[in-house]
C-alpha positions as CSV (number, residue, x, y, z in Angstrom):
1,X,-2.0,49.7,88.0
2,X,-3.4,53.4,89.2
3,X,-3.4,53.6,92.7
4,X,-6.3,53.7,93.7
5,X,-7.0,50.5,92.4
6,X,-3.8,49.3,93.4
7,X,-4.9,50.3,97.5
8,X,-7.9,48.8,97.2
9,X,-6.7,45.6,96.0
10,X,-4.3,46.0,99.2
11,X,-6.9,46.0,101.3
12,X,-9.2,43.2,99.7
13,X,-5.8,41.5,101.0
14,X,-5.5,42.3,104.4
15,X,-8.0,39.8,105.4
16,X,-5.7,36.8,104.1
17,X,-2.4,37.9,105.9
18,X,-2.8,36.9,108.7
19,X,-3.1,33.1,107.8
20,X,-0.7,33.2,105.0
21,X,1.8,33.9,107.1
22,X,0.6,32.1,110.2
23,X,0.8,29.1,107.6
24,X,5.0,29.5,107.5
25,X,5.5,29.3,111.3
26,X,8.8,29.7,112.2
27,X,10.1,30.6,109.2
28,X,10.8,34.5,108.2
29,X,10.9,36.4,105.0
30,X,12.7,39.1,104.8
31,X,12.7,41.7,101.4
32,X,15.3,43.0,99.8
33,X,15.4,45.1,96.7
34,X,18.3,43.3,94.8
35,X,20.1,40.4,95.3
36,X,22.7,40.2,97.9
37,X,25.7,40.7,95.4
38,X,27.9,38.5,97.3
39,X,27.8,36.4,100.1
40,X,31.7,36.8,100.6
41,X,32.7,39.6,103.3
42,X,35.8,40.4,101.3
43,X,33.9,41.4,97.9
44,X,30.8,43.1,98.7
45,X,29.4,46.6,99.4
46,X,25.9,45.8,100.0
47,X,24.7,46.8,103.2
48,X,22.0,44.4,103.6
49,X,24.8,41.4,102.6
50,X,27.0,42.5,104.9
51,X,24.5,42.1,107.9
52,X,23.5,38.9,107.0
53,X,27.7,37.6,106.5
54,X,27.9,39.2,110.0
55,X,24.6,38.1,111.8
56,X,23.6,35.0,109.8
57,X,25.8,33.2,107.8
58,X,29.4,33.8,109.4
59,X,30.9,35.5,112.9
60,X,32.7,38.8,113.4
61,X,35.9,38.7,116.2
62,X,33.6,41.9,117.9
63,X,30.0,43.0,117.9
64,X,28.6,46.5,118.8
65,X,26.0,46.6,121.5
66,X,23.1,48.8,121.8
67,X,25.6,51.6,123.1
68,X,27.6,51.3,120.2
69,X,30.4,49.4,122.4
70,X,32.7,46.8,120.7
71,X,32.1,43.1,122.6
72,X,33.3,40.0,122.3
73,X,32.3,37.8,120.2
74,X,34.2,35.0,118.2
75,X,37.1,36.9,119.9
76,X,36.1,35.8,123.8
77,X,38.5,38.3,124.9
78,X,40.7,40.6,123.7
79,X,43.8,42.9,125.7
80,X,46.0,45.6,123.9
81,X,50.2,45.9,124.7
82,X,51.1,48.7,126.8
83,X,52.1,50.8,123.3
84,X,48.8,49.7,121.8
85,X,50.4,48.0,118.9
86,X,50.0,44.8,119.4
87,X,45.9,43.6,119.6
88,X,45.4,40.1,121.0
89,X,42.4,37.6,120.7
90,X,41.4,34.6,122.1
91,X,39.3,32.7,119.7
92,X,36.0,30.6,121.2
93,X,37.1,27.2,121.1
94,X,33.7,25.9,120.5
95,X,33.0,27.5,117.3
96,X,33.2,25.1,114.3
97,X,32.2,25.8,110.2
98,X,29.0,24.1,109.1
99,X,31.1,21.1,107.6
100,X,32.1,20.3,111.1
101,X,36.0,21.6,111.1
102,X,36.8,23.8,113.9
103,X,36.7,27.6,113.4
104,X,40.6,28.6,114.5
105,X,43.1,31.2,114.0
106,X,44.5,29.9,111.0
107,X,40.7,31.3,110.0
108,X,41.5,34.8,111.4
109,X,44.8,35.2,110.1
110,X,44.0,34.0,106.2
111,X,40.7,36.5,106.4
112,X,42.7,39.6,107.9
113,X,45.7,38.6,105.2
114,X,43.4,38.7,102.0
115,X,42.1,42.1,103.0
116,X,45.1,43.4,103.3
117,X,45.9,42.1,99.7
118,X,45.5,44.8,96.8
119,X,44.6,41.9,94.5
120,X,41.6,41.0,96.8
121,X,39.9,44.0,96.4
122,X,38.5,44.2,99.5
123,X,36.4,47.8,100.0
124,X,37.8,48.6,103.3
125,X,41.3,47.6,102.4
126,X,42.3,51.3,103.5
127,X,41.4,51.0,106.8
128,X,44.2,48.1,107.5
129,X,47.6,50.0,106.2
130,X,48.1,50.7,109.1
131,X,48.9,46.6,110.0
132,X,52.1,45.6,110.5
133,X,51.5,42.1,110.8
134,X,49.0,39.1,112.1
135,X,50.4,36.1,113.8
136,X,48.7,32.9,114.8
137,X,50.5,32.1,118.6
138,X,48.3,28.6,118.6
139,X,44.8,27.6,117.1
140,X,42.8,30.4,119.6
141,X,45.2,33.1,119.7
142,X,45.9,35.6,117.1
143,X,47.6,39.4,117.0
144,X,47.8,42.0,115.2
145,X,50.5,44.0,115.1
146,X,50.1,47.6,114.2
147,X,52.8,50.5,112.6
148,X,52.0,53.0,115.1
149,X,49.8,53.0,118.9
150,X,46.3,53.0,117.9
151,X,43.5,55.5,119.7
152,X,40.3,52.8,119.7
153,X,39.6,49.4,118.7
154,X,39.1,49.1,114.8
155,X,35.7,49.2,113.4
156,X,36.2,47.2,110.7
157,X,36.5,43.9,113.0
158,X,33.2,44.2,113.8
159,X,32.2,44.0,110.3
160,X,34.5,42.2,108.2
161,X,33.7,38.3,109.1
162,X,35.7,35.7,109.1
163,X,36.1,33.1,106.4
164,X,37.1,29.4,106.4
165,X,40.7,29.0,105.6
166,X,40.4,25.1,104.9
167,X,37.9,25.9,101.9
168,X,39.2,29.0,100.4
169,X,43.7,29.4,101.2
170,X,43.9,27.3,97.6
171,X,42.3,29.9,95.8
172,X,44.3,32.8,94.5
173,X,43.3,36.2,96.1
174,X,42.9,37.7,92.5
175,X,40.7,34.9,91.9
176,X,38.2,34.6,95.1
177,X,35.3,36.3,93.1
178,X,35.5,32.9,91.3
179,X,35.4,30.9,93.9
180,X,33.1,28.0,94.5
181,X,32.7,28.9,97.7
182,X,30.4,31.9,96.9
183,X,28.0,29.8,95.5
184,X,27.6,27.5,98.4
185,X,29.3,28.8,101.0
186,X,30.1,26.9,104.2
187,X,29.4,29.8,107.6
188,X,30.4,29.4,110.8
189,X,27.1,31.9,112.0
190,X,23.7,30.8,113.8
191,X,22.4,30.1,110.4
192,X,23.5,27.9,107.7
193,X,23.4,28.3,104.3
194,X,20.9,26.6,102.3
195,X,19.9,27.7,98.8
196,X,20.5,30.5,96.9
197,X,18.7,31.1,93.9
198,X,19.8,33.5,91.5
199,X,17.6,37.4,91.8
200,X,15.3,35.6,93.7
201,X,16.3,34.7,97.2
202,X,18.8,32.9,99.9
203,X,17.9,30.4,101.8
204,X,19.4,29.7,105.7
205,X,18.0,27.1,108.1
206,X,19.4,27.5,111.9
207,X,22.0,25.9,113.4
208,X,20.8,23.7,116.2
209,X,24.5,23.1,117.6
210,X,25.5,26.8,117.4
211,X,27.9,27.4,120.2
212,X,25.7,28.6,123.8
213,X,28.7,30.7,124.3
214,X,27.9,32.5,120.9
215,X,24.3,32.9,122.0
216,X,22.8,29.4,121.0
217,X,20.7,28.1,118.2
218,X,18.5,30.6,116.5
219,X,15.1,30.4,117.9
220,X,13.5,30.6,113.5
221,X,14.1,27.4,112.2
222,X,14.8,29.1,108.4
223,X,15.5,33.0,107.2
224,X,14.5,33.4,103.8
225,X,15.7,36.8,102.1
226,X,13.5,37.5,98.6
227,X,14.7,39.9,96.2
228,X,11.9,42.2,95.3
229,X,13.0,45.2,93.5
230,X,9.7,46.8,92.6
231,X,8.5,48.9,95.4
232,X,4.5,48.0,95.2
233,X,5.1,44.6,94.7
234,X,6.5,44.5,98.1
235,X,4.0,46.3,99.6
236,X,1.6,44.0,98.5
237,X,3.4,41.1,99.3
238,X,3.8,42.3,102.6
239,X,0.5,43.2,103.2
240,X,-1.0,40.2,102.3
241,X,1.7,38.4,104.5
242,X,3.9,37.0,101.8
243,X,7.1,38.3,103.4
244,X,7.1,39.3,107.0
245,X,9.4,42.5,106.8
246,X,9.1,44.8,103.7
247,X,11.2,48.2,103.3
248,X,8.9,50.8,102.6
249,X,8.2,54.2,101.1
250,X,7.8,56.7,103.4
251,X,4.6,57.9,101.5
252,X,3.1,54.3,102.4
253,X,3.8,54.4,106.0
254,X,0.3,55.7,106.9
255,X,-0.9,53.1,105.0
256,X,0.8,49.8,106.4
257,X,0.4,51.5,110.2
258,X,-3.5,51.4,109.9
259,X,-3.0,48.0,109.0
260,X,-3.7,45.7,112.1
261,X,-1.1,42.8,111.1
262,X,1.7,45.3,110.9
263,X,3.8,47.5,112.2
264,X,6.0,50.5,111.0
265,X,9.8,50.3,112.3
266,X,11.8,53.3,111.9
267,X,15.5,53.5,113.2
268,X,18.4,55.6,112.5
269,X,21.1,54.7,109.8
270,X,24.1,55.2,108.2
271,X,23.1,56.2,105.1
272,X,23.5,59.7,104.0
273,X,22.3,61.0,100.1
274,X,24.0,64.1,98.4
275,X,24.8,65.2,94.9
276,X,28.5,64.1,93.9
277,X,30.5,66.8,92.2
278,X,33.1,65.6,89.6
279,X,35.9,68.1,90.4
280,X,38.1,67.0,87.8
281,X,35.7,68.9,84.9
282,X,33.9,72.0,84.3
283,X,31.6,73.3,85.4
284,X,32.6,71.6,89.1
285,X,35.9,72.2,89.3
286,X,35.1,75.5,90.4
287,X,34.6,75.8,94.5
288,X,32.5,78.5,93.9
289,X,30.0,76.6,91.7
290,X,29.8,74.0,93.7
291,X,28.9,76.1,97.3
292,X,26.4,78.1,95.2
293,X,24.5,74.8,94.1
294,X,25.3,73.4,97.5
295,X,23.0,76.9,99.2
296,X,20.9,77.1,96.5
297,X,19.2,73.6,98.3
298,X,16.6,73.4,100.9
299,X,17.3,70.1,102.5
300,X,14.1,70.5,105.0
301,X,11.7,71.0,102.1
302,X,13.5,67.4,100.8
303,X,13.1,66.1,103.9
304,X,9.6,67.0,104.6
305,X,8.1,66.8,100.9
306,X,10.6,63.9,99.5
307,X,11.4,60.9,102.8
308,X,7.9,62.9,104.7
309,X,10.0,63.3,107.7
310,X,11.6,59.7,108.0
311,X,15.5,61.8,108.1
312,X,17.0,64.7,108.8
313,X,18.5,67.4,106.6
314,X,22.6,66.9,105.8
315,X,25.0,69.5,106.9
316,X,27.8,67.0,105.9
317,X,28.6,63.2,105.7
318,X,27.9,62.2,108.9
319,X,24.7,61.9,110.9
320,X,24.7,63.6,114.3
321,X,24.0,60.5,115.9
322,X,27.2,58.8,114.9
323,X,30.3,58.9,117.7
324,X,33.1,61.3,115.7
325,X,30.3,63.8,114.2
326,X,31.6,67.0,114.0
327,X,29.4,69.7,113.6
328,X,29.6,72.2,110.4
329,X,30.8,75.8,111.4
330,X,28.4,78.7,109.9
331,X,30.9,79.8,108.0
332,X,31.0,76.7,105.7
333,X,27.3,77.0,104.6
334,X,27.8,80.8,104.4
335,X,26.3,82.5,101.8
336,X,28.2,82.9,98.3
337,X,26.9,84.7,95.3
338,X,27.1,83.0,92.2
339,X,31.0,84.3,90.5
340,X,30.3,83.4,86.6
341,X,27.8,85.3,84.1
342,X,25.1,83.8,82.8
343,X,23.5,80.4,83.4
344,X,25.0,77.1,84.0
345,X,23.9,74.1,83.2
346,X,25.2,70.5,84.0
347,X,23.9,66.6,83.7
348,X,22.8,64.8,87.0
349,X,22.7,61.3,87.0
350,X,20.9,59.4,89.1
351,X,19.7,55.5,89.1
352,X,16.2,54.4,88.4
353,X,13.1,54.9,85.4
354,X,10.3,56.9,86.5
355,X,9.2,60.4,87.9
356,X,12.4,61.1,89.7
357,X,10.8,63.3,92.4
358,X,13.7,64.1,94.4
359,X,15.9,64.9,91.0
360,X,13.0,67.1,90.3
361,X,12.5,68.9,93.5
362,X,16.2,69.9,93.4
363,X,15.9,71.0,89.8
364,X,13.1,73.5,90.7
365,X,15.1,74.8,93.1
366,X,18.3,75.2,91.6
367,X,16.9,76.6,88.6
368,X,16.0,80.3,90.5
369,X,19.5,80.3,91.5
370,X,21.1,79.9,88.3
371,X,21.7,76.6,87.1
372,X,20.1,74.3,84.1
373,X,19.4,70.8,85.5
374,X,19.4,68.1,82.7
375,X,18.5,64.7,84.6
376,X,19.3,61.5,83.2
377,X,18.4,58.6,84.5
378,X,19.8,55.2,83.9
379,X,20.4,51.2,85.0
380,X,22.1,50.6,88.4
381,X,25.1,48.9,86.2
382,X,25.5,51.9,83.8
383,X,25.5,54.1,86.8
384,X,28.0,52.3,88.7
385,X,29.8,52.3,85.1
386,X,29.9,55.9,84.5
387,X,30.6,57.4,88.1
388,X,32.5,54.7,89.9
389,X,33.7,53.7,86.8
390,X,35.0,55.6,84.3
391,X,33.9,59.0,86.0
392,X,31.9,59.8,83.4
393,X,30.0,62.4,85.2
394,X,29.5,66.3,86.1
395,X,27.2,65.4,89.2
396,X,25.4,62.4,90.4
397,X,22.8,61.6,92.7
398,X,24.2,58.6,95.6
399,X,23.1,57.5,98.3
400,X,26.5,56.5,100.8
401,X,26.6,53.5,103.2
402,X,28.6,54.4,106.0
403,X,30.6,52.5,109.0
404,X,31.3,54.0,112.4
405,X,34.6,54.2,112.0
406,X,34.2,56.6,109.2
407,X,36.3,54.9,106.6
408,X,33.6,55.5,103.6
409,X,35.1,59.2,103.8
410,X,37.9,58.3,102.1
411,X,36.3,56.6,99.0
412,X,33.6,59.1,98.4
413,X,35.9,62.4,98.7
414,X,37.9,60.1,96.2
415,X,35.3,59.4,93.6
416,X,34.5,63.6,93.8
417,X,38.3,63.6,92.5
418,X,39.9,65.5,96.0
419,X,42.0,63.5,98.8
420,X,41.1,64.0,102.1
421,X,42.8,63.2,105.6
422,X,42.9,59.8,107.4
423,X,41.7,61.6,110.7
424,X,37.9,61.7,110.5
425,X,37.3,65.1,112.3
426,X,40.0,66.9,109.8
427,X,38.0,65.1,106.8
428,X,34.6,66.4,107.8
429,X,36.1,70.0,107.2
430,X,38.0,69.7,104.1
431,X,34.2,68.4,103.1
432,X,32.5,71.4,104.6
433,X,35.5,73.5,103.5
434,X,36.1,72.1,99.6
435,X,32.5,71.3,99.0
436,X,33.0,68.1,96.9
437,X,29.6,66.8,97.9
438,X,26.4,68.8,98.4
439,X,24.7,66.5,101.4
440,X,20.7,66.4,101.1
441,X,19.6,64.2,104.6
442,X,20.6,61.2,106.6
443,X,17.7,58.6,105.9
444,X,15.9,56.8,108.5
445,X,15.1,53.4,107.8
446,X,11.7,52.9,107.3
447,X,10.3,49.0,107.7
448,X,6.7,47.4,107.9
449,X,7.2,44.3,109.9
450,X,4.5,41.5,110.5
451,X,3.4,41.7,114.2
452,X,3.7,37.9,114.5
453,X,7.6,38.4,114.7
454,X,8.7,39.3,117.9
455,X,12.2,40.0,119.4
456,X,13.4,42.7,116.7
457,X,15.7,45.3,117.2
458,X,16.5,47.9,113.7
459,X,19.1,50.8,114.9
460,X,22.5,52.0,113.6
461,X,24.1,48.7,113.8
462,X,21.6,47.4,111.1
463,X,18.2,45.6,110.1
464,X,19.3,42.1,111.3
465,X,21.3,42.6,114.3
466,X,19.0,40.2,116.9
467,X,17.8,38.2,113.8
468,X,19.1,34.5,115.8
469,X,16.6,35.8,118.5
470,X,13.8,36.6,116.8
471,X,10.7,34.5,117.6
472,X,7.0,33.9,116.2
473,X,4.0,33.8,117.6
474,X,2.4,29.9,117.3
């Protein structure tokens, strides 16, 4: 549909959303552009999944607050030994899984076990080597026992929820993608699960006896997450109130502001888009090449002509609002002349079909400075096939999740084919110093939100983070 057509057809709907929306009461919709992957915590990379294991479905032992704190949570309280290597928690006793069996610390300790196991899988494995042991001491008490004193409390507990032991400890670890439970699983969260159909959405109804100590039931009586992939279908869904909160182009944010049903949301994230080098081949395996192509780009002219503002331009892998950020000396995005004769030109892969504005905008630009830019575009699964893969690839376009404790360093230096320090600080400048990556800009997020939900706060900690108090109007 051109769009013009395809606008005025939006607004020929506006008059409708209120009342089709109105019409579901205390029920929510929430887009996503794929399906959730997996609903287990141990399998999945998908950051919208993981906020709705975390906030809907299942608990976490700690939660962030607004200050980027760790809390109690599951764990009511916690205390460290005097050579921080021993962590203690003291379970909730109230909590209990959807079936009605108590939530204890055989839970904890069969969750934290299989994400220590290689044959799990688990995506954030790395970040527990460092774990000596973890010991139930009764069915509320649980510790973890680390190799060496440890600095802060670890991120990854305030993502990674727990699972229910009594449903999954017959299943081998090698095996848990298999498992019946991810196609009906049983939570422990404000929400329980409900129906899932395939590409299309999850359903989760609240949970009138969720523990007062945990925060209560949810004050929605269902959350509904519909997989809508193409990005004017959402729009117009969510502008003629068919889903309630919509991710959103950043060159259709004028348009769903002047809309009086909605509002625009915008909030930080951890999400940070660069151009991947494959070090292992020519023409990336020289440093030299890769700073050059890494000057050659103006981030502000992507920020401001590609996301319209909604981000900031990337001087490395971390956001400056993130705790551990370390700034990038001048002498890392110093000037370097181009070494080789002649041209050189290289494939960029990125994931998608159409115009590819952002691959083009850094083509233009990299083409006065030397280099030959051959995009290719292709399907998400023969993307993920050929970088993460097989490393099939001289550069690639990827956009990185990230988690406050920094651990996605560590993967993506990997996938670029160079190793990089445990010690976050250290691994910003072997980044700024080896060039493995050339950052673009940290993206905002960037949501249009019916104005008949109330209660919602989007920032670093994710999309969903008060979603058991949001509220309706009647």
């Amino acid at each position: 549909m051109h769009i013009r057509h395809f606008l005025l057809f939006l607004v020929a709907a506006l008059a409708a959303c209120g009342s089709v929306a109105n019409r579901r009461g205390p029920t929510v919709l929430f887009a996503s552009g794929a399906d959730l992957e997996s609903i287990n915590p141990l399998l999945t990379v998908h950051p919208l999944a993981r906020q709705v294991q975390r906030y809907v479905l299942l608990t976490t032992l700690a939660r962030y607050d607004s200050t980027l704190t760790a809390r109690p949570y599951l764990a009511r309280s916690w205390e460290w030994s005097p050579d921080r290597r021993r962590l203690t928690f003291h379970l909730e006793t109230a909590a209990r899984w959807h079936d009605g069996q108590p939530t204890t610390s055989r839970d904890v300790v069969w969750t934290l076990e299989a994400a220590r196991d290689p044959d799990t899988g688990y995506p954030r494995a790395n970040e527990l080597a460092d774990v000596e042991s973890v010991r139930a001491a009764d069915d509320s008490t649980v510790s973890i026992r680390f190799r060496a004193p440890q600095a802060r409390f670890p991120d990854l507990l305030t993502d990674l929820a727990m699972l229910p032991a009594h449903l999954l400890d017959s299943v081998p670890h090698a095996n848990l993608r298999r498992a019946a439970w991810n196609a009906a699983p049983v939570g422990n969260g404000p929400f329980r699960f409900v129906s899932h159909e395939p590409n299309r959405r999850w359903v989760f109804a609240a949970d009138s006896s969720f523990p007062v100590a945990l925060g209560g039931p949810p004050r929605l009586q269902r959350f509904i997450v519909v997989v809508v992939d193409e990005p004017t279908t959402k729009l117009a869904a969510l502008t003629s109130g068919e889903l309630d909160f919509a991710g959103i182009q950043p060159a259709h944010a004028e348009f769903v502001r002047r809309d009086p049903n909605l509002v625009v949301l915008t909030y930080p994230l951890l999400m940070t888009y660069g151009i991947v080098f494959n070090t292992r081949r020519p023409p990336f395996n020289q440093l030299e090449i890769r700073r050059a192509l890494s000057n050659a780009i103006d981030r502000r002219e992507l920020v401001e002509g590609y996301i319209y503002g909604f981000g900031t331009p990337a001087d490395g892998p971390v956001p400056p609002t993130v705790p551990n950020y370390l700034p990038v000396t001048a002498a890392a995005h110093a000037s370097t002349p181009l070494q080789p004769t002649g041209r050189i030109g290289f494939e960029l892969l990125t994931v998608g079909s159409g115009e590819a504005p952002l691959e083009q905008m850094v083509q233009a630009r990299l083409r006065t400075a030397g280099f030959d830019v051959a995009i290719r575009q292709l399907e998400l699964s023969a993307f993920l096939a050929r970088v993460y893969g097989a490393h099939d690839f001289e550069a690639a376009v990827l956009g990185t999740p990230g988690d406050l404790a920094l651990g996605y360093l560590g993967p993506l230096a990997a996938l670029a084919g160079i190793t990089i320090p445990s010690d976050p600080a250290a691994a910003q400048r072997v980044f700024a110093d080896s060039v493995p990556v050339a950052f673009l800009y940290h993206a905002n997020g960037l949501q249009g939100m019916n104005r008949r939900v109330h209660g919602v706060t989007m920032d670093l900690r994710g999309e969903l983070v008060t979603v058991p108090q949001w509220w309706v109007s009647p």
